[in-house]
C-alpha positions as CSV (number, residue, x, y, z in Angstrom):
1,X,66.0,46.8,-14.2
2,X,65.6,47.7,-10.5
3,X,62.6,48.5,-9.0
4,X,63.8,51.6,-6.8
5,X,62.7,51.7,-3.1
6,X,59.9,53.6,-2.5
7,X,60.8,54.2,1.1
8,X,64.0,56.1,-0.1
9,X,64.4,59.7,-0.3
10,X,62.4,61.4,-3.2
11,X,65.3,63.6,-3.9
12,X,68.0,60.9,-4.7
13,X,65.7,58.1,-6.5
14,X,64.4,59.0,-10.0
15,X,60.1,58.7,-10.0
16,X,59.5,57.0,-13.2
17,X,61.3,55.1,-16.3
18,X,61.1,58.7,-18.2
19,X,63.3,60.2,-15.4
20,X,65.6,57.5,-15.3
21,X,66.2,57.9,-19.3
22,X,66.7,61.6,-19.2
23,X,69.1,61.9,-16.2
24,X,71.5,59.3,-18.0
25,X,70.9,61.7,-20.8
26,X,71.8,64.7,-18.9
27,X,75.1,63.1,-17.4
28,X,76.5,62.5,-21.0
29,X,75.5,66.0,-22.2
30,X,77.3,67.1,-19.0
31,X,80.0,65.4,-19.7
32,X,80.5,66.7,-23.1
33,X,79.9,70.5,-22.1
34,X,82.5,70.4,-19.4
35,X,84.5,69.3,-21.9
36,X,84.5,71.9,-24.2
37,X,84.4,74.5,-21.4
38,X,87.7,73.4,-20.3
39,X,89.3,73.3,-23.6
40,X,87.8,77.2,-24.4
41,X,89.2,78.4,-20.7
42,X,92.8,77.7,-21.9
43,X,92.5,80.0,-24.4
44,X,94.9,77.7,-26.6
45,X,94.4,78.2,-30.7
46,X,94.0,74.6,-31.6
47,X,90.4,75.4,-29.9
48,X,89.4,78.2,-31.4
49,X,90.2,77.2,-34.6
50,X,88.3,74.1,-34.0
51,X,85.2,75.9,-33.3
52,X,85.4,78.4,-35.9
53,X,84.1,77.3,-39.5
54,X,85.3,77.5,-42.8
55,X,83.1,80.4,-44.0
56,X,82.2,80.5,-47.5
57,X,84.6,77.6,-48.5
58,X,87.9,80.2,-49.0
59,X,89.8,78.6,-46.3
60,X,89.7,81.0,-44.1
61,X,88.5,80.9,-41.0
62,X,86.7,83.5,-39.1
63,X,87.3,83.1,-35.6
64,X,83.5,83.0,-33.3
65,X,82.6,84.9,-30.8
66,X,82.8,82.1,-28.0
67,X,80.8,82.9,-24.5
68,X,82.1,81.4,-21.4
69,X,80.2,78.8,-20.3
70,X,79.9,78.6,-16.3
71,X,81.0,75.9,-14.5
72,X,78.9,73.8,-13.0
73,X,79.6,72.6,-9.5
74,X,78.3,69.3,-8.1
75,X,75.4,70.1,-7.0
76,X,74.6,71.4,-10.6
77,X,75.2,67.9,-12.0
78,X,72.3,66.1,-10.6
79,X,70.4,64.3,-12.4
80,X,66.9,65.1,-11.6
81,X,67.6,68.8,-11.7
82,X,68.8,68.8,-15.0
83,X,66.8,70.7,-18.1
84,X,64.3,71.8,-15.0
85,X,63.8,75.8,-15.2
86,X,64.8,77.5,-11.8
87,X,61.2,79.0,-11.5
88,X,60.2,74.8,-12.2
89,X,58.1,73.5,-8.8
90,X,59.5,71.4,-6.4
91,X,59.2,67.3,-8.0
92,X,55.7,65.7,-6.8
93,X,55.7,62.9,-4.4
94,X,56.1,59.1,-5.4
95,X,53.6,58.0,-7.2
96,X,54.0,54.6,-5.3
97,X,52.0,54.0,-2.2
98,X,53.3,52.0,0.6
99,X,51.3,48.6,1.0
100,X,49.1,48.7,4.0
101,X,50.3,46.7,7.0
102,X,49.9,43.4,7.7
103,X,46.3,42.5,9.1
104,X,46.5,40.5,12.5
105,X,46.4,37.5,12.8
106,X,42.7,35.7,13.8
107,X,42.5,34.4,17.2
108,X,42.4,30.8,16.9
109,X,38.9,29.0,18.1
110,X,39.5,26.1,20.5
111,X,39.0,23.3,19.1
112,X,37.8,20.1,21.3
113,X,40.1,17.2,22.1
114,X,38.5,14.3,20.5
115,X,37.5,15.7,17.7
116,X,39.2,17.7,14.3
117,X,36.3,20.5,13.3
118,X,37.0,23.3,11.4
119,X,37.5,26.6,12.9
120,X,34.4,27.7,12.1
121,X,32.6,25.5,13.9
122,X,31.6,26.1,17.3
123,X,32.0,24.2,20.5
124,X,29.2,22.6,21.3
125,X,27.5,23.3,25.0
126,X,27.5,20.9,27.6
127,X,24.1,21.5,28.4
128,X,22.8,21.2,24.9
129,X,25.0,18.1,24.8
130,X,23.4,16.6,27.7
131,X,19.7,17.1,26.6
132,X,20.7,15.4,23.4
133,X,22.2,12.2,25.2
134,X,19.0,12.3,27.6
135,X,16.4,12.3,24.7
136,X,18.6,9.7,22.9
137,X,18.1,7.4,26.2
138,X,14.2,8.2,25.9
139,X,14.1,7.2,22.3
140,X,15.8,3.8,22.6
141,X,13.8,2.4,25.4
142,X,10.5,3.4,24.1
143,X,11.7,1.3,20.9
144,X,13.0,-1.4,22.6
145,X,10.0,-1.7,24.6
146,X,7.6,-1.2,21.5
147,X,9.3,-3.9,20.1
148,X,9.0,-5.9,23.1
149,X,5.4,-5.4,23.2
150,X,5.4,-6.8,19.7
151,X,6.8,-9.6,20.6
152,X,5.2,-10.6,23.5
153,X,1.4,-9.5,23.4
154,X,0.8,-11.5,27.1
155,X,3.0,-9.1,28.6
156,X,1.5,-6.3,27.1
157,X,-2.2,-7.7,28.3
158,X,-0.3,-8.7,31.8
159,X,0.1,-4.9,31.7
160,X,-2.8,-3.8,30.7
161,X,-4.6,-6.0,33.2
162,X,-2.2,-4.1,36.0
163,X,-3.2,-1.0,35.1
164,X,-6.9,-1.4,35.3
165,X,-6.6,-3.5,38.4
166,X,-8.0,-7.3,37.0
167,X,-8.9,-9.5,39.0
168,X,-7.2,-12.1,37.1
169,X,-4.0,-11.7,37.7
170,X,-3.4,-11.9,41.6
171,X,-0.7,-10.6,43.6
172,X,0.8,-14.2,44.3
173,X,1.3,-14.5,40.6
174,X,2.9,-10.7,40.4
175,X,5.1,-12.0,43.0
176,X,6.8,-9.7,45.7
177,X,9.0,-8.2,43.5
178,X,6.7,-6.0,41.5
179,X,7.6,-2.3,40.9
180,X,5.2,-0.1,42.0
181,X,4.4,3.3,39.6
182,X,6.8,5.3,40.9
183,X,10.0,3.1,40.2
184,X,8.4,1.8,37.5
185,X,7.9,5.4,35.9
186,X,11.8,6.4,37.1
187,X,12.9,2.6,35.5
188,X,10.9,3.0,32.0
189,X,13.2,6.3,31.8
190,X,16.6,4.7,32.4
191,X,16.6,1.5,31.1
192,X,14.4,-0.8,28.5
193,X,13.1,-3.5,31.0
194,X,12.0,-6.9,30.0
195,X,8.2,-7.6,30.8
196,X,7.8,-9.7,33.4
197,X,6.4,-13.3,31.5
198,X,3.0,-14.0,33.1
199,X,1.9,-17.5,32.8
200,X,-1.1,-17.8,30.6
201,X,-3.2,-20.4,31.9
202,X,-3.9,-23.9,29.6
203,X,-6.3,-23.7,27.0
204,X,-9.9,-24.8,27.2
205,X,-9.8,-28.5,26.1
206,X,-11.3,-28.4,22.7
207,X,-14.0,-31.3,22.1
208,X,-13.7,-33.4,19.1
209,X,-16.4,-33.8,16.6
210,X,-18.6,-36.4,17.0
211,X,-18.9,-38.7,13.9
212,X,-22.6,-38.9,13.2
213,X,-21.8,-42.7,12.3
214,X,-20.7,-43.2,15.3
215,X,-24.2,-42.9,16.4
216,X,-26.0,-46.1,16.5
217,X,-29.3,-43.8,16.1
218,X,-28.3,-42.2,13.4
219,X,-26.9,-45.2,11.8
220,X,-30.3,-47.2,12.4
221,X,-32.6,-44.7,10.8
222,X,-29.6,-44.2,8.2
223,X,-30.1,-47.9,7.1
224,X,-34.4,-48.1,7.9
225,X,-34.3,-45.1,5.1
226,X,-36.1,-43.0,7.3
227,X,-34.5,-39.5,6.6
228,X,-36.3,-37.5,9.0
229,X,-35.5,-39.8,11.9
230,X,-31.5,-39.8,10.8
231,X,-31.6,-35.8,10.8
232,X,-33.6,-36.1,14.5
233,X,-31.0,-38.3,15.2
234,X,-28.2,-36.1,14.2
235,X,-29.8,-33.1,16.2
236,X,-31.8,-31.3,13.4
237,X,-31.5,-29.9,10.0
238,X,-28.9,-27.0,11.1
239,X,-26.3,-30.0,12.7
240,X,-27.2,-32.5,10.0
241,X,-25.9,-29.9,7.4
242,X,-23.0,-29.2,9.5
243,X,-22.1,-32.6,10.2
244,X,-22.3,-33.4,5.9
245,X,-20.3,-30.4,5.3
246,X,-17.8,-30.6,7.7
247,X,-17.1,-34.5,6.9
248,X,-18.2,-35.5,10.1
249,X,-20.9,-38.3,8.2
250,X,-19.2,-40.1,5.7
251,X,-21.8,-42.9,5.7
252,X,-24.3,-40.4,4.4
253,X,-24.6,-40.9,0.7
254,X,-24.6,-37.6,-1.2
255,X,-26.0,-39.3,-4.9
256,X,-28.4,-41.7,-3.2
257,X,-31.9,-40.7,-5.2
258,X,-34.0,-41.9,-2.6
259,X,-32.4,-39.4,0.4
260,X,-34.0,-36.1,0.9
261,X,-31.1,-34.4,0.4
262,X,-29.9,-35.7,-2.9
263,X,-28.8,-32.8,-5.6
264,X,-29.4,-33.1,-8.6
265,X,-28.0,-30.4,-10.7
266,X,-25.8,-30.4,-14.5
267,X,-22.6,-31.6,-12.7
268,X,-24.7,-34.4,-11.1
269,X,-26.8,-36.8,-12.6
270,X,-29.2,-39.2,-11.4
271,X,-27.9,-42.8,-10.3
272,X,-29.2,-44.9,-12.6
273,X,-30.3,-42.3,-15.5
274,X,-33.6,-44.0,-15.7
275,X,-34.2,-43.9,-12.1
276,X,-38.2,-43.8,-11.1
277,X,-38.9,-43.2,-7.6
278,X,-42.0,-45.7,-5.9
279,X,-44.1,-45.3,-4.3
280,X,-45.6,-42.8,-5.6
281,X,-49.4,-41.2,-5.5
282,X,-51.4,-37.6,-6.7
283,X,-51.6,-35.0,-3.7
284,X,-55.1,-34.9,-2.0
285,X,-56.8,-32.3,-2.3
286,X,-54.6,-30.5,-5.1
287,X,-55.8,-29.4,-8.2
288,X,-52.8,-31.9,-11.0
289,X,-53.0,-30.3,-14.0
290,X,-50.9,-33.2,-15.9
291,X,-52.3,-36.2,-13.8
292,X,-49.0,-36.7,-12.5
293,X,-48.0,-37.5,-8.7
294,X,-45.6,-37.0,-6.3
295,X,-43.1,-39.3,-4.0
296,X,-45.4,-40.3,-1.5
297,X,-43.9,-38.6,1.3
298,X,-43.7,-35.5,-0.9
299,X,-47.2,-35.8,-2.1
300,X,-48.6,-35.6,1.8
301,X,-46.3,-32.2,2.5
302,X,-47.7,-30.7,-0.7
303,X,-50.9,-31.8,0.1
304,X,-50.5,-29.8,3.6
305,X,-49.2,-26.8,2.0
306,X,-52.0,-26.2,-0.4
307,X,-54.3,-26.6,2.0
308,X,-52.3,-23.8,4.4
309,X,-52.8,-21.2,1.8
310,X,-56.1,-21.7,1.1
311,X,-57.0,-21.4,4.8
312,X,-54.7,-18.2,4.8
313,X,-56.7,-16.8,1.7
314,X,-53.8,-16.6,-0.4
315,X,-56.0,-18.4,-3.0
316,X,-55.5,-22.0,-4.6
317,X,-52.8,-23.9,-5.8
318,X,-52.6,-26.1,-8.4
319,X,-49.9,-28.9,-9.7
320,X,-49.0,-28.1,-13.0
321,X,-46.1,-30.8,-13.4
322,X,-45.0,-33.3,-10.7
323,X,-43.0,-36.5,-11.8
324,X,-41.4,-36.9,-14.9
325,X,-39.8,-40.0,-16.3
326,X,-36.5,-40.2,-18.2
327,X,-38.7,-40.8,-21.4
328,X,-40.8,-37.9,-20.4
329,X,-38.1,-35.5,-20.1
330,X,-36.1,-36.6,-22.8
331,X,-39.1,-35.3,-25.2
332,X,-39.5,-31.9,-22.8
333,X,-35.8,-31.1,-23.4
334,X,-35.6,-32.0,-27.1
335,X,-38.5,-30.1,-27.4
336,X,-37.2,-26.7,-26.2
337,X,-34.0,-27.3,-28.2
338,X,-35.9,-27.6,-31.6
339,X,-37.4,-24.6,-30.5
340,X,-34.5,-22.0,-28.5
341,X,-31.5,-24.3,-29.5
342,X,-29.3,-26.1,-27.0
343,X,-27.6,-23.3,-25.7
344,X,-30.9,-21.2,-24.6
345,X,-32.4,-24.7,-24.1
346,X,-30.3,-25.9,-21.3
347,X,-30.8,-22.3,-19.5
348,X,-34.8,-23.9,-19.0
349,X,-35.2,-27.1,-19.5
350,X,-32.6,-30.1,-17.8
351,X,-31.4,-33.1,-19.5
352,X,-33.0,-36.0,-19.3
353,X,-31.4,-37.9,-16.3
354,X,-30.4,-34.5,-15.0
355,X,-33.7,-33.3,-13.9
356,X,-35.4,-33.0,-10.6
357,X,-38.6,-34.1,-11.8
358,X,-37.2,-37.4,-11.9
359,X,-37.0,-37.6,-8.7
360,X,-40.7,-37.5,-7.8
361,X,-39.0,-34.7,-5.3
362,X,-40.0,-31.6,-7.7
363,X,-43.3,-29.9,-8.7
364,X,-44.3,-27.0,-10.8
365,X,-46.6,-25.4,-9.4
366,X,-49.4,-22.4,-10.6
367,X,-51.8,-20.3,-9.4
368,X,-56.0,-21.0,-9.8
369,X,-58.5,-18.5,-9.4
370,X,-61.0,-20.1,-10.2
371,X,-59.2,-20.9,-13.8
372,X,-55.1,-21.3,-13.5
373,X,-52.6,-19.2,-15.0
374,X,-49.5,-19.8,-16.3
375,X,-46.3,-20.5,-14.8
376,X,-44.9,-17.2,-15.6
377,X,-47.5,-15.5,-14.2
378,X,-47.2,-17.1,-10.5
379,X,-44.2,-14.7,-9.0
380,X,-47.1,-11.3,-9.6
381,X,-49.9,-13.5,-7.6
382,X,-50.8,-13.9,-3.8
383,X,-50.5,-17.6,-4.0
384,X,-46.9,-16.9,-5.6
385,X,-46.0,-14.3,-2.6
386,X,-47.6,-16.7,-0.1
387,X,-45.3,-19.8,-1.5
388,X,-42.0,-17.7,-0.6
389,X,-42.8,-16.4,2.3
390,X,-44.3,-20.0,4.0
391,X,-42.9,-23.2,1.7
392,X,-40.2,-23.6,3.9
393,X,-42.8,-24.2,6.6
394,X,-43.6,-27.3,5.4
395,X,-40.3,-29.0,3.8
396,X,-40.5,-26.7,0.4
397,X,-37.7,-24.4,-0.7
398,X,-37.8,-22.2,-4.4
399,X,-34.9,-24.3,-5.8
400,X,-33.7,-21.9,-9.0
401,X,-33.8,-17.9,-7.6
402,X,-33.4,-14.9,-8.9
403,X,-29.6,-14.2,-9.2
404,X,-28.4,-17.8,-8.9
405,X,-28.1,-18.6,-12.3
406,X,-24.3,-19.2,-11.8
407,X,-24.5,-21.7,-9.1
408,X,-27.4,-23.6,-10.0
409,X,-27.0,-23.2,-14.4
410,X,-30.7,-22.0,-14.5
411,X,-32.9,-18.9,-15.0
412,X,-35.1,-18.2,-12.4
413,X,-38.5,-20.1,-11.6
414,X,-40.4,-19.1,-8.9
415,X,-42.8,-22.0,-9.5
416,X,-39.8,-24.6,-9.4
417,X,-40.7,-25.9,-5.8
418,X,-38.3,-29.1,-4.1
419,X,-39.0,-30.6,-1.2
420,X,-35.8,-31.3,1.3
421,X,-38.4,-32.3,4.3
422,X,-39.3,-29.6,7.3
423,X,-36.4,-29.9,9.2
424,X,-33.6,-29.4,6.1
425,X,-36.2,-26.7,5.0
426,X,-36.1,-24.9,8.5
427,X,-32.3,-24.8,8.4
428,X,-32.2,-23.9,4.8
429,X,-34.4,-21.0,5.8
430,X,-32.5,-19.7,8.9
431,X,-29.2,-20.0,7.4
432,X,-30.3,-17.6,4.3
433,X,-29.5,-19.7,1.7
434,X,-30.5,-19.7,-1.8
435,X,-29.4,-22.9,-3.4
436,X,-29.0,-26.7,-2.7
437,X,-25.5,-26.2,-3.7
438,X,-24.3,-24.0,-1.5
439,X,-26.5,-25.4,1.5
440,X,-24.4,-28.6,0.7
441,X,-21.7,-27.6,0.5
442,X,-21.3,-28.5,-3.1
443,X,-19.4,-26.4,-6.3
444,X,-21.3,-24.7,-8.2
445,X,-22.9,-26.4,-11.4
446,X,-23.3,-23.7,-14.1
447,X,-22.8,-26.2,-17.2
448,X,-22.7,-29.8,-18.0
């Protein structure tokens, strides 16, 4: 079928698919009628007895009243005027509308030469385009020069050094050609510049260690036995201990039981087991509760100390326990472990062979006043206060502390007194240390 022009003229073109069906309609009725019109203006019998019926079924036939018919002309035959009354209004308008025009076409955006955006996008100012270049330029030479800086802290301290105007750096070593602010301001903005590389001067020469053996005073009191002469030699109790430590006296022997410095502690035992120190003698003067002396030399610093505190009016004190031989502290430990088993036993008592009594370098002391108390009780009395406030004075340390449990493998005892000799005391003091172990330089001996 064909889609009639709607741009035609409303009068010739049928308006919908109803019209179309009833003017081919009315051409064939047309057609017909102007037939028979024609055939009844002749006036011929063959017609009229054609249109006249057989009335009643006789056979004859009445002839009909025929009425003429008019003719219709050309104009009468059209298609869309046919079966419309005369008095009919004039056909409506098409019904289709004619499709709005075109919309025209979008200017085209420029686009840039070097580049394929969409055209949306808009071209980007020059100005804009500049400050984004510039502050790219400021980015990359403050990282390059951060990283510089990294790199090279002398230049950053050569800078530093300019700013503030050292004295250190002089202009010969600048050299002529160093910027002044100004260029060096406009330069820091353009470009990353390399730090000028300041020579640093040549370090300090560093002095090497003297080996204590290497002293022949040292040595000489080393091999007399006279400790306090060897740590005089060695510059005092603070260098001495350095000097061990540090590894600077390898002729000093650490497990010697005669030395002042021997430890003696559950990772190391006496050598021999059944050492017994000699000479030996009581303190003067002090109250020995057990009959038992000292090492000589520590007998005459206790015998000092005692006599200190008394003339201080912290009170007297007495010796409960000074040397103790292998046999003696085999039946002290054994003893303790019949009594707290081993475990709770070796928290108080020491092996025998593993015990500073043996040395004849270790008292237990106690507080008189007149009558003595117990050991226990000497940490809650003046004499107790006095001992860790002065001992040190006069070569005695508190061997096991409060809170050293772990290094040294024993509870506290305040009345546990050693003597190391004044000058190892003195340093032991001053350096705020709390155990032979860690004064040494020694691991820590918690266990057997």
């Amino acid at each position: 079928m064909t889609v009639p022009d709607p741009h035609a003229s409303a009068a010739r073109a049928p308006l919908t698919r109803r019209a179309l069906r009833e003017a081919r309609e009315g051409e064939h009725g047309v057609s017909a009628t102007a037939a028979a019109i024609t055939a009844a203006g002749t006036g011929t019998d063959s017609a009229a007895a054609t249109i006249a019926p057989d009335v009643g079924g006789t056979g004859e036939r009445v002839p009909a009243t025929t009425v003429p018919l008019p003719t219709l002309t050309a104009d009468m035959a059209r298609p869309a005027d046919v079966h419309r009354p005369a008095d009919a209004a004039a056909p409506h308008p098409p019904i289709f509308k004619a499709p709005p025009p075109p919309l025209p076409p979008a200017p085209l955006v420029p686009l840039l030469s070097d580049e394929s955006a969409p055209r949306h996008a808009r071209k980007a100012k020059p100005l804009a385009r500049l400050a984004l270049v510039a502050a790219s330029l400021v980015l990359a030479v403050a990282t390059t020069s951060g990283a510089l800086a990294v790199l090279n802290p002398a230049s950053d301290q050569h800078t530093d050094q300019h700013a503030t105007g050292s004295a250190d750096i002089t202009a010969s070593t600048l050299g002529a050609n160093a910027p002044d602010d100004a260029s060096s301001r406009t330069s820091s903005t353009s470009t990353a510049d390399v730090p000028t590389q300041i020579p640093t001067p040549p370090p300090a020469p560093v002095t090497a260690a003297v080996d204590l053996c290497d002293k022949p005073a040292f040595t000489a009191a080393l091999t007399a036995h006279d400790d306090a002469a060897a740590i005089a030699a060695a510059g005092g109790g603070a260098d001495f201990r350095q000097a061990v430590v540090g590894g600077q006296a390898p002729c000093v022997p650490m497990d010697d039981p005669t030395r002042l410095w021997i430890v003696v502690d559950k990772q190391r035992p006496l050598q021999p087991l059944q050492y017994a120190p000699t000479p030996r003698a009581v303190p003067d003067g002090v109250r020995s509760l057990d009959g038992a002396g000292l090492r000589t030399d520590a007998a005459a610093a206790l015998t000092r100390m005692v006599a200190a505190a008394r003339t201080a009016g912290a009170g007297q004190i007495a010796m409960n326990s000074g040397y103790r031989s292998y046999k003696t502290q085999h039946g002290n430990y054994y003893r303790q472990v019949e009594v707290r088993g081993t475990k709770d036993a070796d928290l108080v008592s020491a092996r025998p062979g593993f015990s500073e009594h043996q040395t004849g370098l270790a008292t237990d002391v106690v507080a008189c006043d007149p009558h003595c108390g117990t050991l226990d009780q000497l940490a809650a009395t003046a004499q107790g206060r006095w001992i860790v406030a002065h001992a040190w004075q006069y070569g005695w340390i508190v061997r096991y502390e409060q809170g050293q449990t772990p290094e040294t493998g024993y509870l506290p005892e305040p009345w546990h007194l050693r003597y190391i000799g004044v000058d190892l005391a003195e340093a032991y003091h001053d350096g705020g240390f709390h155990s032979l172990e860690q004064f040494m330089g020694l691991p820590a001996a918690p266990g057997y």
